[in-house]
ROMIDREN-645632 format. One record per residue: residue in three letters; y, x, z of N, C-alpha, C in turn. Coordinates in steps of 0.05 Angstrom, whole numbers, plus 5000, padded with zeros to 4 digits. Each point is the difference from the previous one (the first is absolute). Example, Ala and Ser with C-alpha at 12.3 -4.5 7.8 and 13.67 -1.06 7.14 Angstrom:
ala488652645156502449825000502450185000/ser502149934986502450165001502249855014/
***
This chain:
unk423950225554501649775007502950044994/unk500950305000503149925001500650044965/unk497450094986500549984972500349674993/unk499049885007498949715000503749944990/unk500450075034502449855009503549974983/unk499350314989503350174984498549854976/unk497550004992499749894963501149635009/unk499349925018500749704997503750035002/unk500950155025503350044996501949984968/unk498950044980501250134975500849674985/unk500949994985500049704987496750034979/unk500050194987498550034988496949955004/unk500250065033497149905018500149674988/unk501549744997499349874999498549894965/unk500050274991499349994973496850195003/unk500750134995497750225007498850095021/unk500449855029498450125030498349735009/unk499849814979499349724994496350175007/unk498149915010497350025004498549694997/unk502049864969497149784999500749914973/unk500549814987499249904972502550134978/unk502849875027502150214986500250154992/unk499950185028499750274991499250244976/unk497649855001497950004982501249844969/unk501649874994501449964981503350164991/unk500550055017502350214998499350374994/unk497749985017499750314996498649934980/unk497949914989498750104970500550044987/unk503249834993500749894969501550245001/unk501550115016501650295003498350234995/unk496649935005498450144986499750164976/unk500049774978499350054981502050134989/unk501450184998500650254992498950235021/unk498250054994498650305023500949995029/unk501249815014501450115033497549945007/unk500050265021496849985019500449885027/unk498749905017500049855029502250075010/unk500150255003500850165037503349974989/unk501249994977501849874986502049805018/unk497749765023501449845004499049935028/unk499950335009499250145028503249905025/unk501949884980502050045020502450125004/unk499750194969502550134999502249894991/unk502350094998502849804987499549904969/unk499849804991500249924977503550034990/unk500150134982502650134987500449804969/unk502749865004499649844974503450224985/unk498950034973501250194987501949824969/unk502049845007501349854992501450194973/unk498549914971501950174990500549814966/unk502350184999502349844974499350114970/unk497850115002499350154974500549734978/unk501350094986500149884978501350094963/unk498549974979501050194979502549844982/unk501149775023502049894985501750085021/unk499850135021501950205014499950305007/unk502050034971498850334999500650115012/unk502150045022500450145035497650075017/unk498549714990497350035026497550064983/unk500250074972497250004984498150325005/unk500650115025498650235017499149935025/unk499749735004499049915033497750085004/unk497249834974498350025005499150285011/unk501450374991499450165008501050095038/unk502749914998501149875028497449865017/unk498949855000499249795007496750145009/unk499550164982497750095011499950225014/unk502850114997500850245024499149855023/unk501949805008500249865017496449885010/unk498349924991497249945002499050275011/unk500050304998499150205004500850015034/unk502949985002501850085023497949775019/unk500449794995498049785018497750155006/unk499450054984496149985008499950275011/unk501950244994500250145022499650025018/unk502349825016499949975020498349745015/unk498249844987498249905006500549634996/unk501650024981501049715001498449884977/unk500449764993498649834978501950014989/unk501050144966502049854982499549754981/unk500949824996500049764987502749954977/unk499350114973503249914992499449804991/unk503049804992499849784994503450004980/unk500349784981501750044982502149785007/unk503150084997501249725003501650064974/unk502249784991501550014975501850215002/unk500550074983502150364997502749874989/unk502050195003502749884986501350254999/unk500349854971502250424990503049854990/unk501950135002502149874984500250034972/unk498050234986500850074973498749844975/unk497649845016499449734982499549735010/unk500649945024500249735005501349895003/unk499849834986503349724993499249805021/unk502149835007503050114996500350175011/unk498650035030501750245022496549985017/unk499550345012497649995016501249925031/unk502649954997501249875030498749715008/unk500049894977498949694996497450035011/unk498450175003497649974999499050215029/unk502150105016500050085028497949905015/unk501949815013498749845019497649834983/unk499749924980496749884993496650245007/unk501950314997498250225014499850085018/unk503049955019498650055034499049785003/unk499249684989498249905012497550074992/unk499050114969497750044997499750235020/unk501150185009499850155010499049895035/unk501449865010499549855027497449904999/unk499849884974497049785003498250215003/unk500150204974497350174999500050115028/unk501950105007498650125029499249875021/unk502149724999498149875030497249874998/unk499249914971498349984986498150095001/unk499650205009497450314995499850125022/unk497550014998498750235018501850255006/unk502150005009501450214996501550115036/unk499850205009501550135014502750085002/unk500350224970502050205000500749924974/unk501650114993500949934970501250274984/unk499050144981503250254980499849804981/unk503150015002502649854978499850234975/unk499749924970500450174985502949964982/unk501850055003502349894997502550284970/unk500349824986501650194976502449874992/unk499949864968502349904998501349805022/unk501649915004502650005028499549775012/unk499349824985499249695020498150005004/unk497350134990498050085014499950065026/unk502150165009499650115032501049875020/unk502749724989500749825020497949724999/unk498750044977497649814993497749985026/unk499450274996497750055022501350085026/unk502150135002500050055026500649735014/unk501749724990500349735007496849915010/unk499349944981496449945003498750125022/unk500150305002498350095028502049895024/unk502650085003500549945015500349665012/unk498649904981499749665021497750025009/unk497550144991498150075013499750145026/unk502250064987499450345027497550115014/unk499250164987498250174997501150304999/unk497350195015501250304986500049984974/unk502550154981500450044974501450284995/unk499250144981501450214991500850004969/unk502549984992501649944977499050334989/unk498449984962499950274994502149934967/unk501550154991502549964990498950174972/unk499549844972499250174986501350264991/unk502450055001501250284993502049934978/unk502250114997501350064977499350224979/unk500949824974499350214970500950305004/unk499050174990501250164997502950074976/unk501950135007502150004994500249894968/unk501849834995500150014965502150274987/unk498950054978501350244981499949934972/unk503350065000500249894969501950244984/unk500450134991501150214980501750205020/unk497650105022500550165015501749905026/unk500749775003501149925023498649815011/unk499649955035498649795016501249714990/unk499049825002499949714989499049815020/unk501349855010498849845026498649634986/unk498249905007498649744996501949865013/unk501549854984501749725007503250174989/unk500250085021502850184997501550084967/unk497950204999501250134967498449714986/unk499249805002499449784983502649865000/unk500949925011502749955008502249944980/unk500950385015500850094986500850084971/unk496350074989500250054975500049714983/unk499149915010501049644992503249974985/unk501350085024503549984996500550134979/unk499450325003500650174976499249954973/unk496849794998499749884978501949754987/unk500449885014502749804998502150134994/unk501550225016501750104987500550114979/unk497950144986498950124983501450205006/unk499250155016499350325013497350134987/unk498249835013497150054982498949824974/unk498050224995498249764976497449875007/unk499649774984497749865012497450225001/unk499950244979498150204996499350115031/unk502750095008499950115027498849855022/unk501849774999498649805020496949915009/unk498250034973497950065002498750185006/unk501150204987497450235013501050095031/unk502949925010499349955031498349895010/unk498849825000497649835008497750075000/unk499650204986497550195005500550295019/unk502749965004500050305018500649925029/unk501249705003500749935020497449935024/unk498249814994498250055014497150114987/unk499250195014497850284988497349955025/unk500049875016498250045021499049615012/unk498650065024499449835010502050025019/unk500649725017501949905026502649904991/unk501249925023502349814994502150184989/unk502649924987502550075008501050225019/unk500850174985500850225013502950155007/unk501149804997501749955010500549825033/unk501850125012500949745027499949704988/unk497649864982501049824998498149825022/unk499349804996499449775015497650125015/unk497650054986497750145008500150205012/unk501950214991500550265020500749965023/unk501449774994502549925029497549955020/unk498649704997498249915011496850215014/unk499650174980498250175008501350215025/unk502750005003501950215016498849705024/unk500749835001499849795018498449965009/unk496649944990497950075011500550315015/unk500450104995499750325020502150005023/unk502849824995502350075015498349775032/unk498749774989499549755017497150165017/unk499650214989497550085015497349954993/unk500449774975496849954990497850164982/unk501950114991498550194973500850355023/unk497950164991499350265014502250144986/unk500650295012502950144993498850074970/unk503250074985499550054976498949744975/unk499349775011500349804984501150024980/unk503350055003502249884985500750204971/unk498850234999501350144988497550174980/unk496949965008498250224995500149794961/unk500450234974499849904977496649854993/unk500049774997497349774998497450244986/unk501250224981497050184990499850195015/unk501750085021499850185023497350005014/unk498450225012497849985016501149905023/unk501650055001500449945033500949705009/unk500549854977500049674991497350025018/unk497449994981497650015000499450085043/unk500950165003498850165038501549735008/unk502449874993501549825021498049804999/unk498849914982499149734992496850025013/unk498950154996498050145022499849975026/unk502350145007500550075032501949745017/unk500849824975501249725012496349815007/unk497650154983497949835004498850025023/unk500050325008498650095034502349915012/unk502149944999502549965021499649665006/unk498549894981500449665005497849925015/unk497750205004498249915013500750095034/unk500950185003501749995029501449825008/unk500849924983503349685010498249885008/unk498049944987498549815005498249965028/unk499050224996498350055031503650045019/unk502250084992501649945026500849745007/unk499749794981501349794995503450135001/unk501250114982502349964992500349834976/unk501249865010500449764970503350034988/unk500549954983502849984984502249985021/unk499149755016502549975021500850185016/unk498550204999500450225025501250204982/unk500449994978501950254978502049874994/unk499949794988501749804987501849925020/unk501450105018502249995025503149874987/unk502049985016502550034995501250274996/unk499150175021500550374987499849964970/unk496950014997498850044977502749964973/unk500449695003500649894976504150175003/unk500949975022501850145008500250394986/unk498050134998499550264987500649824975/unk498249894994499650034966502049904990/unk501449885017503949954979501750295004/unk499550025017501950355001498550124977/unk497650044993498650194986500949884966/unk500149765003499949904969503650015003/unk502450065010501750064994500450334997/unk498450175019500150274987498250084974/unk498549904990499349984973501049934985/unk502449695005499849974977499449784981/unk498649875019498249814992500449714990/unk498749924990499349744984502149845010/unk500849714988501449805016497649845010/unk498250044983498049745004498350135023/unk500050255008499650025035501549805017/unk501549864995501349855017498049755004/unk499949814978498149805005497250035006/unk498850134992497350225008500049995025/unk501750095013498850145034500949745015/unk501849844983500749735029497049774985/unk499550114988497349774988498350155022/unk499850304995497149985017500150005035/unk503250025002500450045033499049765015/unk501649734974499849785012496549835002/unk498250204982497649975004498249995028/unk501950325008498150095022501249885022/unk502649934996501149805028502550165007/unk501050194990502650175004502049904992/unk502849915009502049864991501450254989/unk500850024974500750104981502749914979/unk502050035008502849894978500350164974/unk502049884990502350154993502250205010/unk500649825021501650195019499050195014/unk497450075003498150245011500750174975/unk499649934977500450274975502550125004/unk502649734999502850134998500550115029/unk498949985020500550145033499250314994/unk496650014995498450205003501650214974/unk500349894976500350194978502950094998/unk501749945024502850155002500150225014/unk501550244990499150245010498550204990/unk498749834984496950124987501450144972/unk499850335000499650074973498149954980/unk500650014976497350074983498550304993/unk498750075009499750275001497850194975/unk498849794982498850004979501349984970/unk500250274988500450034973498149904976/unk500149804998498049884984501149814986/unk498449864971501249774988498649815013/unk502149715003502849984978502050065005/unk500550125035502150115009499850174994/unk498350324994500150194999499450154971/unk499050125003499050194976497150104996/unk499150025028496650155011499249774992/unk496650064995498249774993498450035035/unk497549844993497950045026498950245008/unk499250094974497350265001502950165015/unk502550114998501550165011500149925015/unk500349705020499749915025497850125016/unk497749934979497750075018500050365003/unk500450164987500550205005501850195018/unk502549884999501650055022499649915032/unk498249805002498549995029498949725001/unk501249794978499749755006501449905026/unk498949685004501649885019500050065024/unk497650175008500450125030502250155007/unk500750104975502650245011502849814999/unk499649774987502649784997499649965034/unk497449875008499849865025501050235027/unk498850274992501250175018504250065006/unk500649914974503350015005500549835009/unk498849725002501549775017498550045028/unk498350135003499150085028502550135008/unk500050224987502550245010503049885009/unk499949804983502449835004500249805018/unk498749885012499049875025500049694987/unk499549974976499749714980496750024998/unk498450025021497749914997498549935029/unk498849734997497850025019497250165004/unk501050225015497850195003496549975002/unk500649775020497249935016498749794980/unk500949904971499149744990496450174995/unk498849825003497150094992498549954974/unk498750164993499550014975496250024988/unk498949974980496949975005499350244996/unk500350185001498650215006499650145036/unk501249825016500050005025502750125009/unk501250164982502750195010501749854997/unk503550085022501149814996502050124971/unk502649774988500250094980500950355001/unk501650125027501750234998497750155005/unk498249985005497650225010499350044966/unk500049864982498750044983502750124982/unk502949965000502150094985501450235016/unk499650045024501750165011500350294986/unk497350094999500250324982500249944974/unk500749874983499550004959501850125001/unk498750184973502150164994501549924971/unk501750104995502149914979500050294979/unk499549954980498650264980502549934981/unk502749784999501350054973502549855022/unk502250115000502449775007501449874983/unk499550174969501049854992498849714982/unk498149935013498149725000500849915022/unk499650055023499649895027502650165018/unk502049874999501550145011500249935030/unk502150285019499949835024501749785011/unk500549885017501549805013501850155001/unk501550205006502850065012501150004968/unk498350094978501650044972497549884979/unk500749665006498849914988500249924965/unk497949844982501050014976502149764998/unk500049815013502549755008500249925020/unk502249915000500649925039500149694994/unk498649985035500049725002499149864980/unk498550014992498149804975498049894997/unk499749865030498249855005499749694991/unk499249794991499849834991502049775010/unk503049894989501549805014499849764994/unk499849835024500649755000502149884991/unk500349774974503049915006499249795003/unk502649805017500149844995503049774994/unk501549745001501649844987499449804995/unk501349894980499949715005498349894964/unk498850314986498349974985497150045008/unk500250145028497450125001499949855029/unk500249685009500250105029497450065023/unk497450074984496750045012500850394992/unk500850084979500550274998499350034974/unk501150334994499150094968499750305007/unk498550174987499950355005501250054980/unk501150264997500450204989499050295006/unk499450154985499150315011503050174991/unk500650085015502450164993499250354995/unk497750104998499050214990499049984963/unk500049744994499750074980502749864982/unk501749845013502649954989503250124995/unk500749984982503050184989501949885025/unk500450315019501850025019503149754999/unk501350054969502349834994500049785006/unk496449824994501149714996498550025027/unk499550075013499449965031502549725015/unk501950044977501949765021502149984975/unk498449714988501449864968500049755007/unk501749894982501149734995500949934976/unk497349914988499949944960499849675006/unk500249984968500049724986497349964999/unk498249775013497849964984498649884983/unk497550234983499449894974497949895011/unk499049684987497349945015498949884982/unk496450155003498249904984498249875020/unk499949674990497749905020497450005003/unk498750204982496950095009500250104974/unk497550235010499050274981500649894977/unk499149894982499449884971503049975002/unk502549915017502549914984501350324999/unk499250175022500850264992499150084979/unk497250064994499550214977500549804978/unk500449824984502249754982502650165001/unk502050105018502850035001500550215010/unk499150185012500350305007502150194978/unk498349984969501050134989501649854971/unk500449705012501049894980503850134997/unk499950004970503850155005501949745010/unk499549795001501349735007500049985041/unk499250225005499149975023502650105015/unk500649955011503750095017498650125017/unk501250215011498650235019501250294996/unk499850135026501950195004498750215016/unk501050255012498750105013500649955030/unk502149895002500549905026498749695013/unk499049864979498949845013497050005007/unk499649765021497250005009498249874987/unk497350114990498349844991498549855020/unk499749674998498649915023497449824982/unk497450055014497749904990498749775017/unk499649824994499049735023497449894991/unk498750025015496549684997498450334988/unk500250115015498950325000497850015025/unk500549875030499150045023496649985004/unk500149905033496449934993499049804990/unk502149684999499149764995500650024967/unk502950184990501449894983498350204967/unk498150175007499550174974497649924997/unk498249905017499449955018498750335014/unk499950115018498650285008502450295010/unk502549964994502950154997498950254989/unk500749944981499050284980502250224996/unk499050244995502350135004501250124975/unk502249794989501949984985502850035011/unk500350045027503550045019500850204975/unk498150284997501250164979501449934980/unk501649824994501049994976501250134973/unk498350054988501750174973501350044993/unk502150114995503749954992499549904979/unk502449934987500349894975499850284979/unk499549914975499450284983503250084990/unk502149864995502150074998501750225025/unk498449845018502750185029498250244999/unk496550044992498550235006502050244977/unk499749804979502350284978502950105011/unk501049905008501350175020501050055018/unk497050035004500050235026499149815020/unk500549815011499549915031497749934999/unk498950135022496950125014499749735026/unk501549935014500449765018502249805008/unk498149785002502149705007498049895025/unk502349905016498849785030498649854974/unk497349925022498649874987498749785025/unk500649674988497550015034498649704991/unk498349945016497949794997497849925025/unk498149854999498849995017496550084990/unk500750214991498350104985498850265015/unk497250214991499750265016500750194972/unk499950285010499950104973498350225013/unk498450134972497750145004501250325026/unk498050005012502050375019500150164982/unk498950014977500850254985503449944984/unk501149825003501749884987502450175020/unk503549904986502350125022502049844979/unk503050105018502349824996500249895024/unk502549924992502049765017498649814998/unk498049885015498249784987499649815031/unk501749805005500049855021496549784993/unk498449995020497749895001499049805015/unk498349924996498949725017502249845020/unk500949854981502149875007500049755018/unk499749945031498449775006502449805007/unk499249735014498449904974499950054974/unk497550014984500549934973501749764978/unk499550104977501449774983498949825001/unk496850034994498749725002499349895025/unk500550065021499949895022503149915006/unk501149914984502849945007501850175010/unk500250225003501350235016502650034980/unk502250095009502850024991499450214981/unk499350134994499050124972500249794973/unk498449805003499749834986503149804989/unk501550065013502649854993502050214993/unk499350324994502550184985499749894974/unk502850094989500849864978501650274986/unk500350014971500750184983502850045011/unk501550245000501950055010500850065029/unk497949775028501550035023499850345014/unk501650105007500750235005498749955033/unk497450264996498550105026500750225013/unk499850095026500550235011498450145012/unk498550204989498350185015500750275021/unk499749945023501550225021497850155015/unk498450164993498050065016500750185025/unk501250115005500950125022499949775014/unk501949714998500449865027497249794992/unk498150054989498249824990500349684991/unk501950094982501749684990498649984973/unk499749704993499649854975501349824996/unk502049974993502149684995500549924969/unk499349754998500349944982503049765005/unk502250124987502949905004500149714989/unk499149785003500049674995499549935019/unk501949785003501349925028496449835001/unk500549915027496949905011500649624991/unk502749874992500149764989498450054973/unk501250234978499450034976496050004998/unk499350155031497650054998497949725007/unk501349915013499349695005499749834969/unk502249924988499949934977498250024985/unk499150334996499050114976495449885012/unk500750055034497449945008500049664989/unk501049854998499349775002498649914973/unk500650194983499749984969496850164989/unk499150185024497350184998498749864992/unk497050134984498049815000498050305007/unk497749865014499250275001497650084980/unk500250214988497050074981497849874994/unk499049954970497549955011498650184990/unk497650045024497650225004498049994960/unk501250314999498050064978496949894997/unk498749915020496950035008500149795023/unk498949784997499649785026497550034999/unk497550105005497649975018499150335008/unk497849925011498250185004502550245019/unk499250304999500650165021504249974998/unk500749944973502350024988501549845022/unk497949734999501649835027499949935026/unk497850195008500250095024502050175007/unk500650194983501350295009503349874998/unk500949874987502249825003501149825021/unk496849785010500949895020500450185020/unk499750105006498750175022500950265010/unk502050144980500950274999502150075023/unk499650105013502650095014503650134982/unk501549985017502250154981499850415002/unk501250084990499950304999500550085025/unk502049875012500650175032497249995014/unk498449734994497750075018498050014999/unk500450164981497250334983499049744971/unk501049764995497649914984498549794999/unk498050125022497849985006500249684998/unk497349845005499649745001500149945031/unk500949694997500849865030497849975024/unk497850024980498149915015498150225017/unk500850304980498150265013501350115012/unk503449965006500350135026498050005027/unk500250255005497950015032498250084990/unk497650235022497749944997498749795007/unk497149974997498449855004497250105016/unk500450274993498050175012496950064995/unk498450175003497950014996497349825004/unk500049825004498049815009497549994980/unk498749925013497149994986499149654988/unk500249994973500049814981496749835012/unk500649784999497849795008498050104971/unk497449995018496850084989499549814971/unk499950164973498949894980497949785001/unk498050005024497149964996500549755022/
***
């Protein structure tokens, strides 16, 4: 009787604990690949959500991921079920895999509330993948454990380390400059990435995989183990016996997914280092699970905060040295030490986060250095804001030139991508190294997806000599492996009418990040004027998802996401096919 009782408790009982025609239609057809009876005896049905895809080569090692994860289940006595949703890499999908976020935490939401499903492992790699799905579970809310495919192993190119995004960059510029030759440029590309997993560098994905582990969802060591590593392989396993426990405890997302939680993982993503586009990420998925999440929570929390990771694009170390020197446990143990952590936040492996960071050890300092002699001070992610930005704009000041930390140039302005790369490197182009490049109709409505172009290229003249950086700003993201003076997500946007949209060639801006100022110097009559004369964009794409994701988009301060999936909705059980 009390088996009776726990198999009907499950959601899945109303799929499979069915004893009449249903029933009998749900379990067979799950049949016919070899599953035998006792199968659907009652145990947790485990749905194994994964992004395998060979047009995203970050994640094109899931399917071996994925069946770790099927082993770890049935271990421990669960039913695994995987199931596929759309993947998104940034290195081949146009325009931007930002655009295409939120269309995957909802496939992601549907398939799970959709299915026979209990528990859920997230298989999560290139970088919007992991705010993709963790958005999606968390409107369900369900137990979930985020498994993070791994970073490449290091790139090597004529005896020196080479970082994915970073030395692309870079060697970009030097090709422009003509530093290098196109000969060279190529056969970097075969030394740069050598392996399976994302970016190995702090860029977007690293950042994010640090975030799944800092938020408590993904098991220790997530963030750092290299994707052909065995021990990739034991996490992805041991995240499968670990999901069938949540399950029988009923811990669901909301019980990890805290204000601590999200509170760690901005301290942690400023001692790393980390991405800008951690910013919109964690207030997309906070505001999922019901956690009020700002801007002003990043610029509060991330003051104070060293960066304590030698790595590109701030640093020099790649991952595999991260992961070697202790990974993020030993980051999480210095902000313990430092009293910048919530001790007690809980995490899915049952421990809380300091029970699981308190002892890591630190095998290199000069990767992971400590808080009292850190690798930069204070370089946690800032808010500005003014009378250009007045919703807000970031900057990372760990990866920007100390000098122009507080400038006041002429600005040059190109009104969307295509009028930049047209005039960048035209010689008719007036431009200096003191002035600001400003980029507009870049954001979420205006590119449409905000792709991350903030990076702006210098001009190939100022690269010959010599200057390495100029203020740059837009309402644009730029990739985490990227750096510079690069002012970002400018809200409002241009195409949402936002004062962005009315700079004009010449008017002299002021960037002050210390007092978190943005001013753009035209009197507010002049700015009146110039509004009256706007017209606003028209949308590249009027139907289908192009104009949904338009109507509908939130601005950058608030993660993104669409108007309508703020909130959960919760786990409920979908009205009977039959």
């Amino acid at each position: 009787m009390a088996k009776k009782k726990e198999k009907i408790g499950r959601r899945s009982a109303h799929w499979f604990g069915r004893e009449d025609i249903y029933g009998f239609i749900y379990r067979s057809w799950v049949k016919n690949r070899g599953v035998p009876h006792d199968q659907f005896d009652g145990r947790p049905v485990i749905g194994i959500c994964n992004t395998y895809s060979e047009l995203v080569p970050c994640n094109s090692h899931f399917r071996t991921l994925a069946e770790q994860v099927k082993a770890g289940v049935l271990e421990a006595g669960g039913f695994p079920l995987e199931f596929p949703v759309m993947s998104l890499g940034e290195t081949l999908l146009r325009p931007t895999a930002m655009l295409y976020r939120n269309l995957v935490s909802m496939d992601v939401e549907e398939s799970i509330r959709a299915n026979p499903l209990d528990g859920v492992v997230l298989l999560v790699g290139c970088d919007k993948t992991t705010p993709a799905l963790l958005m999606g579970a968390a409107s369900v809310d369900l137990p979930a454990i985020a498994v993070s495919g791994g970073p490449m192993l290091s790139g090597k190119y004529r005896g020196a380390d080479i970082g994915s995004g970073t030395n692309v960059w870079s060697m970009s510029e030097d090709l422009r400059a003509g530093k290098i030759t196109l000969a060279e440029f190529h056969e970097a590309e075969s030394c740069m990435h050598r392996s399976h997993g994302h970016c190995m560098t702090m860029g977007t994905a690293s950042t994010m995989a640090s975030m799944v582990e800092a938020l408590g969802v993904g098991l220790p060591g997530n963030a750092a183990y290299p994707a052909v590593d065995a021990r990739r392989n034991v996490l992805a396993r041991m995240a499968g016996r670990r999901i069938v426990e949540l399950v029988k405890q009923d811990v669901r997302l909301s019980h990890i997914l805290t204000r601590q939680a999200f509170e760690n993982a901005i301290r942690v993503n400023a001692a790393i280092g980390g991405s800008t586009n951690a910013v919109i990420h964690l207030i997309a998925i906070a505001r999922r699970i019901g956690v009020p999440l700002t801007l002003d929570d990043w610029d509060r929390l991330g003051r104070g905060v060293h960066t304590l990771v030698n790595l590109m694009p701030s640093g020099k170390y790649l991952m595999e040295d991260f992961c070697y020197a202790g990974g993020l446990p030993a980051v999480i143990r210095e902000l313990g030490e430092a009293g910048l952590l919530h001790k007690r936040a809980p995490t899915v492996n049952g421990k809380t986060i300091w029970e699981n960071c308190k002892d890591a050890p630190n095998h290199n300092r000069d990767v992971i250095m400590p808080f009292s002699r850190p690798f930069k001070r204070n370089a946690g992610i800032a808010v500005l804001r003014g009378n250009l930005a007045p919703d807000g704009a970031i900057i990372k000041p760990s990866a920007a030139t100390p000098r122009l930390m507080k400038h006041q140039g002429r600005a040059v302005v190109f009104e969307d991508i295509e009028d930049f790369h047209r005039r960048i490197d035209d010689p008719k182009l007036k431009i200096d190294a003191s002035d600001v490049l400003v980029l507009k109709n870049c954001g979420p409505k205006g590119y449409p997806g905000m792709a991350e172009v903030g990076n702006m290229p210098l001009p190939q003249r100022l690269l010959k000599r010599g200057i390495t950086d100029m203020v740059r700003i837009s309402d644009a993201r730029m990739s985490g492996t990227a750096y510079g003076t690069v002012v970002l997500h400018v809200a409002p946007e241009a195409a949402a009418g936002g004062p962005l949209a009315l700079v004009r060639d010449g008017d002299l801006i002021e960037l002050d990040v210390p007092r978190r100022r943005l001013h753009l110097h035209v009197s507010d009559e002049e700015l009146a004027r110039r509004r009256a004369q706007w017209k606003p964009p028209k949308p590249p794409l009027a139907r289908g998802y192009w104009k949904l994701y338009v109507e509908h988009v939130n601005q950058a301060h608030e993660g993104a996401d669409f108007d309508f999936l703020v909130g959960k909705s919760g786990a409920f059980v979908p009205r009977d096919n039959h």
